[in-house]
N, C-alpha and C positions, 0 to 999 in steps of 0.2 A: 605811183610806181606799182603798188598792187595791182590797180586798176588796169593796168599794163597788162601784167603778166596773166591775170585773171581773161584777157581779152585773148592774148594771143593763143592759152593753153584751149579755150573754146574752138579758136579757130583750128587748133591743130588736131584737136576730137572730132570737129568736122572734116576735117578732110582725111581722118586716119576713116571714118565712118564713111567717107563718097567713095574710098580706094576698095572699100568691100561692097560697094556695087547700089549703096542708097543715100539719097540725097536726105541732110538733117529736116526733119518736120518736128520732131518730138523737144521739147524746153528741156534744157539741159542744167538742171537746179541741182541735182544729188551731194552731198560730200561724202566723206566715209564712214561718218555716224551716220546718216540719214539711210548709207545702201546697207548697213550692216544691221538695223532696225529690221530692215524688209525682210532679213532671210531670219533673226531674231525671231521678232513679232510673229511671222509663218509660223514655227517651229512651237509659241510657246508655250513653255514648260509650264508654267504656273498655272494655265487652261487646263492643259493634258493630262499633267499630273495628279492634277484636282480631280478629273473626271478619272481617269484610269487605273489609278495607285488600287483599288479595288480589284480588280477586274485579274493583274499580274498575282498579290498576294493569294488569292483564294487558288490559286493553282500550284502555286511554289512555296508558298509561306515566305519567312526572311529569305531565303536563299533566291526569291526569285531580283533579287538584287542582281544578282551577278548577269541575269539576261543585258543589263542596263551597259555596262561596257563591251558587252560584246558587240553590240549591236552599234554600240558608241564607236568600236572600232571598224568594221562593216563598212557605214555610212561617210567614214572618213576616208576611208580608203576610196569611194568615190566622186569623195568630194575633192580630193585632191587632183582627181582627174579631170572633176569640172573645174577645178581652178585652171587647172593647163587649158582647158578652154575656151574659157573665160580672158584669158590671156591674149589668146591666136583671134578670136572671134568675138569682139562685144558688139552683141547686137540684142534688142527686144528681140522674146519669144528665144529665149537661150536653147532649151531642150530641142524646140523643133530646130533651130536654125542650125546644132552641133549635128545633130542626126544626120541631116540633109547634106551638109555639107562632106560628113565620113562617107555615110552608108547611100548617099543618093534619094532621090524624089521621093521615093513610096515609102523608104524608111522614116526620114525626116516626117513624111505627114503623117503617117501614124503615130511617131513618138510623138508631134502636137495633138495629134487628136485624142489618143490616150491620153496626155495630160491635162487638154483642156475640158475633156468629161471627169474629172477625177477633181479638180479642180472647184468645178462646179459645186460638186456631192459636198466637197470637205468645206466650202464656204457654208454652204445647209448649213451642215454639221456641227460646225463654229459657232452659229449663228442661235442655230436649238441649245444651245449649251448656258444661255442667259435663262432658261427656265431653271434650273440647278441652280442659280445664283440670286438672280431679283426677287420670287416670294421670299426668298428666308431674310431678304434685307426688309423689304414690309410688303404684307400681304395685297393692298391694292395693285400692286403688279400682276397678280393676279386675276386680269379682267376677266376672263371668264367665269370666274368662280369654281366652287367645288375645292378638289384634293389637288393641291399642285404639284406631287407627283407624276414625274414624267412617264410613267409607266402606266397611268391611269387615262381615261377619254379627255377628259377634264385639263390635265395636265398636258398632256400633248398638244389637244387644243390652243391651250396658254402659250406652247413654247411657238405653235406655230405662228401667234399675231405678235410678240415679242422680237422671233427671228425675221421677219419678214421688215417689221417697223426698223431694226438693224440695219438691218439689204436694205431698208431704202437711205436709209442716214450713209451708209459708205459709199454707195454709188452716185448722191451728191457731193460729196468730199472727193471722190475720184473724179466727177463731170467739171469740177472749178479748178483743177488743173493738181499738178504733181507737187508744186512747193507748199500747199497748203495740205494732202494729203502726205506729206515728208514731215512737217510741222507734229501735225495729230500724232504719225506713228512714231514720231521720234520722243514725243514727253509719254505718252504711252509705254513705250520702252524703256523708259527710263524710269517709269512708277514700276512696272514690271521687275525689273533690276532690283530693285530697291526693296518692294516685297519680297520678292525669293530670300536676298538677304535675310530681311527681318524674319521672315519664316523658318529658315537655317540657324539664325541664330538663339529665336525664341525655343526652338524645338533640341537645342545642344543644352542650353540651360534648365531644359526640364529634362534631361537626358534619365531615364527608370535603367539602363543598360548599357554595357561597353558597347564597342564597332565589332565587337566579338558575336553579334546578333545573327551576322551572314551567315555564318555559319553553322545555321541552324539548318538541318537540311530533312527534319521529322517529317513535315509536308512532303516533301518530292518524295521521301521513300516510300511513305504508306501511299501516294496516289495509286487508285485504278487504272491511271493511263501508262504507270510505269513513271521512273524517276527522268530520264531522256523524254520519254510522251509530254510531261508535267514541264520540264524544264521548257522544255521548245513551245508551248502552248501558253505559256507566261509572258516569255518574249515576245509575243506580239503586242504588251504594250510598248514595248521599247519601240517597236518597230513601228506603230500606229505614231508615235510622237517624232522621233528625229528622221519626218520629211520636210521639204520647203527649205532647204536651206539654199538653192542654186536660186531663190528668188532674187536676190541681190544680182545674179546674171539675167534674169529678165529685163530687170532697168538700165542694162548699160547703155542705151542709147538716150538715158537720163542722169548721168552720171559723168560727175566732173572727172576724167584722165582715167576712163573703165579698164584699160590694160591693167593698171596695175593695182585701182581700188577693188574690182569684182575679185578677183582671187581672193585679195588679205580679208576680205568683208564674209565670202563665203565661208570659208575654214574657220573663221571668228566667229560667225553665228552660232555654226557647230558643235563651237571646241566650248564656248563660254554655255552653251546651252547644254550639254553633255557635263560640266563641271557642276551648274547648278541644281542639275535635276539630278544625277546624285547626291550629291549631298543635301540634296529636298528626300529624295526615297529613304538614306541609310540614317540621316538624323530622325524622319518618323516611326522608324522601324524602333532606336532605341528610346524615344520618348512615348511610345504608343500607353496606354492605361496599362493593356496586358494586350499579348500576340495570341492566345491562344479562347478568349470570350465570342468568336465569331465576327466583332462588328468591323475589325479590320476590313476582312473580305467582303464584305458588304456594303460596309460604310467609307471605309479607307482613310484618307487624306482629312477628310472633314472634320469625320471621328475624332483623330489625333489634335487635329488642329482647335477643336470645341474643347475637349480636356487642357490644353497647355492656354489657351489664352483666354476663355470664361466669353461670354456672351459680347461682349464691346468691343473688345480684342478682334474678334473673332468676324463680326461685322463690318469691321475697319479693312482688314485679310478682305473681306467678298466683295465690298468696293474694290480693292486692287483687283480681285480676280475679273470684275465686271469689264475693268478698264483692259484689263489682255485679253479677253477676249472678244472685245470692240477693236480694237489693233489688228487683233489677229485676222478677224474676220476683212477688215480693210484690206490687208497686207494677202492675202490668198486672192480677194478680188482683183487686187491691182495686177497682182503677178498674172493672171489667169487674162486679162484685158491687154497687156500686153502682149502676150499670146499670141490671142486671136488675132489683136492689130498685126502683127507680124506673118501672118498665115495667109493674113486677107490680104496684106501688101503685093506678095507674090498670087495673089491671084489663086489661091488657095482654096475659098471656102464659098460658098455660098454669097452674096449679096457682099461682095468683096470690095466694091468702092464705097458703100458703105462702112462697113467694117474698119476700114483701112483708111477715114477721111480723120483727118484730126484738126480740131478748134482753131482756127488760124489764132485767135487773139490766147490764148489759154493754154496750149501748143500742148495737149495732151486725147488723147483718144475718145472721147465719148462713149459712142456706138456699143465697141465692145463691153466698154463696162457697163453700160445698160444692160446688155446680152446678159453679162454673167450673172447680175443682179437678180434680171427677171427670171430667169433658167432657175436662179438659188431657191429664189421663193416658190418656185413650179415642184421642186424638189422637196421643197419645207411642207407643201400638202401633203407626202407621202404621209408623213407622221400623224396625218390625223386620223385613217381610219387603220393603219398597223405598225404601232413604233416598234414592233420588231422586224418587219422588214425593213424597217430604214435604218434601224443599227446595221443590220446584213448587206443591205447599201453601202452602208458607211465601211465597212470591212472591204466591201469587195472592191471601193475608188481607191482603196489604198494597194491595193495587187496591179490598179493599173496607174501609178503612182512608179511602184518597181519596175514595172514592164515598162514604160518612157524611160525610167533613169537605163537599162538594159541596153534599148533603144539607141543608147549614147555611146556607152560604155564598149559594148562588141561590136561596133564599127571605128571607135577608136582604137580596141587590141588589135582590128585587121588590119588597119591602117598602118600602126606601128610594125606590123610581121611585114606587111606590106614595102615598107620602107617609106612608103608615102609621110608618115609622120616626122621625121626625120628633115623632109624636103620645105617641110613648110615650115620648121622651123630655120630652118634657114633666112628666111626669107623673113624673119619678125624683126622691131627693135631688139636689141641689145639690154637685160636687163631686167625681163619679162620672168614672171614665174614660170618655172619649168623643173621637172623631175629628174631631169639628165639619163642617169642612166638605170637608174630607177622607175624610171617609167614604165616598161614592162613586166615585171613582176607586180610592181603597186596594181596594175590594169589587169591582166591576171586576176590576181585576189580579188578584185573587186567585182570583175565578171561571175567568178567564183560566188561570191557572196549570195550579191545579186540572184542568180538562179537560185542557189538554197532558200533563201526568203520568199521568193516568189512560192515556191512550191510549198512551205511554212504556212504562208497564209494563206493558202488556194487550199491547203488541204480538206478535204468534207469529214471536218468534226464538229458534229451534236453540241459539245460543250462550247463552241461558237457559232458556230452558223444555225443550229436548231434545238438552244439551252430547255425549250419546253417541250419539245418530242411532241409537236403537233405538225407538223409538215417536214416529210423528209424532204421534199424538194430542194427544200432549203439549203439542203446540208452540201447541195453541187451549184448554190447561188453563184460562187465564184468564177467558175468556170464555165456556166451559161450567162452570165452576167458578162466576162471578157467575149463571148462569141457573139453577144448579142450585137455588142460597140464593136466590135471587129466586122459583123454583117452591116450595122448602119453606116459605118464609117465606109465601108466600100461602095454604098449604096451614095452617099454625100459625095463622094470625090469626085464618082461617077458621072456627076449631078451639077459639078460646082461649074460656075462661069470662071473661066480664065481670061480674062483681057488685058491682065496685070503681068506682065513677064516674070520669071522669076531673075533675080538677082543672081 
């Protein structure tokens, strides 16, 4: 009987997927733990937290807590609009295919093309983040030798053949098909889960102070940048960590019954990842040794975590951490090869029957995830002769990160003013998530958001884009950086063979 219904609800995913104009190629294995890993694992906290809890404090002190829900509510606010999406439209390559579909051709490929460069950087990025992690577990991780400090030749070095030897482990787990990539990042996820707990709960029991810590607001006031400067320049970790959550709508056309798992998977990536990574910030804030010795802001999460759990403890935590960001890095590739499969299908991109051919026996993409793979590690050389342009890299794939999700967003409010929104729901099953009559203020605000952030992180300050005031160049990477993929990308489209019709 299962077998049954297991059979017939496939068939009815495929033909809900021929009525939007493509015939099934892709192995349809997902459930709703597996798709809500995808936007999890993208997101995760335990990675980000790790690396960034640093980076927020030394600008805001405790107070830069509060950036952490704002931003938490921002990101929701959009996400709730990619669930309405996600609803109307499951297909791989979510971002491009919403775009294209509101705002038409040139919108849709730019919000993929912005995403799928940004993508790229943030798999890097992922990926360099095992230098942070593996010497302090034992130094022959260390192959190069020297200081394994990532900020040092040596170091960088190290993260490069580390990251790279990663990229190639996940784009064989991605080449042998989706259910065994669903596997990885689902007990991954779930070591993840597991840690944050233990690390929430280890860091409540060494608790040195109340939840009264937020409200510590010494930092912002005395900043040079002003207390509004200081706040808003904190928040970009917030904003660096809760993207990747619409990866769960990249795999819908892997994904058992995606009308109604993409929505609940997306907002639950979110909401669970937004729950735990505060109470990962506000419990280290109260159990830190002291907030005011410096090594917060410098050291951050580590720090804390080195004092509360002593040397064994503490290496058990970097195994977990090793393991999220081996996930993580999967779960950004896989999202990013979906993508481009979806780009290439329509005839979109460059070398598109390529791109767009997928394993008859293994029914998943290859190609692209090669692409993304190798681009990563093309990427991962930057860090060998200046890791401070590749943090500034790394800054700027996240501005075009917002500018895809934009991409989406302001062609759905037109839509909606439009009345066109309205028509198309008409026209869905019965039952589907939808905003009702809320949908236009939520989209609104989210539009709303959207631009403030973008301009937040784009903005040219020293204390990120050029911390050692040796290249003011630097300081406008953002916005030469979006002109520069806004000039290739016109140049590519220009350039691309279409033989593929669009859908």
């Amino acid at each position: 009987m299962t077998s049954t219904i297991s059979t017939a609800s496939a068939h009815a995913d495929d033909a809900d997927l021929t009525s939007l104009g493509y015939q099934p190629s892709l192995h349809r294995k997902l459930g709703r733990y597996a798709s809500f890993a995808a936007g999890f694992s993208f997101v995760s906290i335990l990675t980000t937290i790790f690396q960034l809890f640093a980076f927020g404090y030394s600008f805001a002190g405790p107070a830069f807590f509060w950036t952490w829900p704002v931003v938490l509510i921002g990101q929701l606010l959009v996400a709730l609009n990619f669930a309405e999406l996600a609803a109307r439209y499951p297909l791989s390559g979510a971002v491009y295919q919403w775009a294209r579909r509101m705002g038409g051709e040139v919108v849709g490929w730019f919000a993929g093309w912005f995403m799928a460069i940004a993508q790229v950087v943030t798999a890097a990025a992922a990926a360099i983040a095992l230098q942070v992690v593996l010497p302090q577990l034992w130094d022959g991780f260390q192959v190069v030798g020297g200081d394994p400090a990532l900020a040092t030749v040596t170091g960088a070095a190290n993260a490069v053949v580390l990251g790279a030897a990663l990229l190639v482990v996940t784009t064989v787990i991605n080449c042998l098909g989706v259910k065994l990539m669903s596997h990885v990042n689902s007990i991954g996820v779930t070591c993840e889960i597991v840690g944050v707990a233990a690390v929430i709960l280890a860091l409540i029991s060494a608790a040195q102070r109340g939840p009264d810590v937020v409200a510590d607001v010494s930092v912002v006031a005395g900043s040079d940048l002003g207390a509004v400067g200081a706040f808003l320049v904190s928040g970009l970790m917030a904003a660096y960590v809760m993207v990747g959550f619409n990866s769960a709508g990249e795999l819908s056309e892997e994904t058992k019954n995606p009308r109604k798992t993409a929505p609940r998977t997306i907002l639950s990536a979110l909401i669970i990842s937004g729950i735990g990574g505060g109470l990962m910030i506000i419990t280290a804030l109260m159990a830190a040794p002291s907030l005011d010795d410096g090594r917060l802001a410098t050291e951050g999460l580590p720090y804390v975590l080195t004092a509360v759990l002593g040397t064994f403890w503490g290496k058990v935590l970097l195994v977990d951490v090793a393991v999220a960001i081996f996930v993580c890095t999967l779960a950004i590739q896989t999202a990013g090869s979906r993508l481009v499969f979806s780009m290439a299908r329509d005839g979109k991109l460059p070398a598109s029957a390529l791109l767009s051919s997928v394993h008859p026996e293994r029914g998943t993409p290859m190609w692209p995830s090669i692409a993304i793979g190798g681009l990563a590690v093309g990427v991962l050389a930057i860090n060998i002769g200046n890791a401070a342009l590749f943090t500034t890299l790394c800054s700027v794939c996240i501005v075009m990160v917002y500018l895809a999700y934009l991409l989406v967003t302001v062609p759905q409010l037109l839509s909606r003013l439009r009345g066109d929104w309205d028509r198309v729901g008409q026209t869905m099953p019965a039952g589907l998530f939808s905003l009702g009559h809320w949908g236009l203020p939520v989209n609104i605000l989210a539009v709303l958001y959207g631009a403030v952030m973008v301009v937040n992180l784009a903005w040219p300050r020293p204390e990120v884009y050029d911390p050692s005031g040796e290249n003011g160049l630097l300081l406008f990477s953002a916005p030469l950086m979006v002109g520069a993929v806004l000039l290739l990308g016109i140049w590519v489209r220009s350039r691309k063979t279409s033989d593929v019709p669009a859908a």
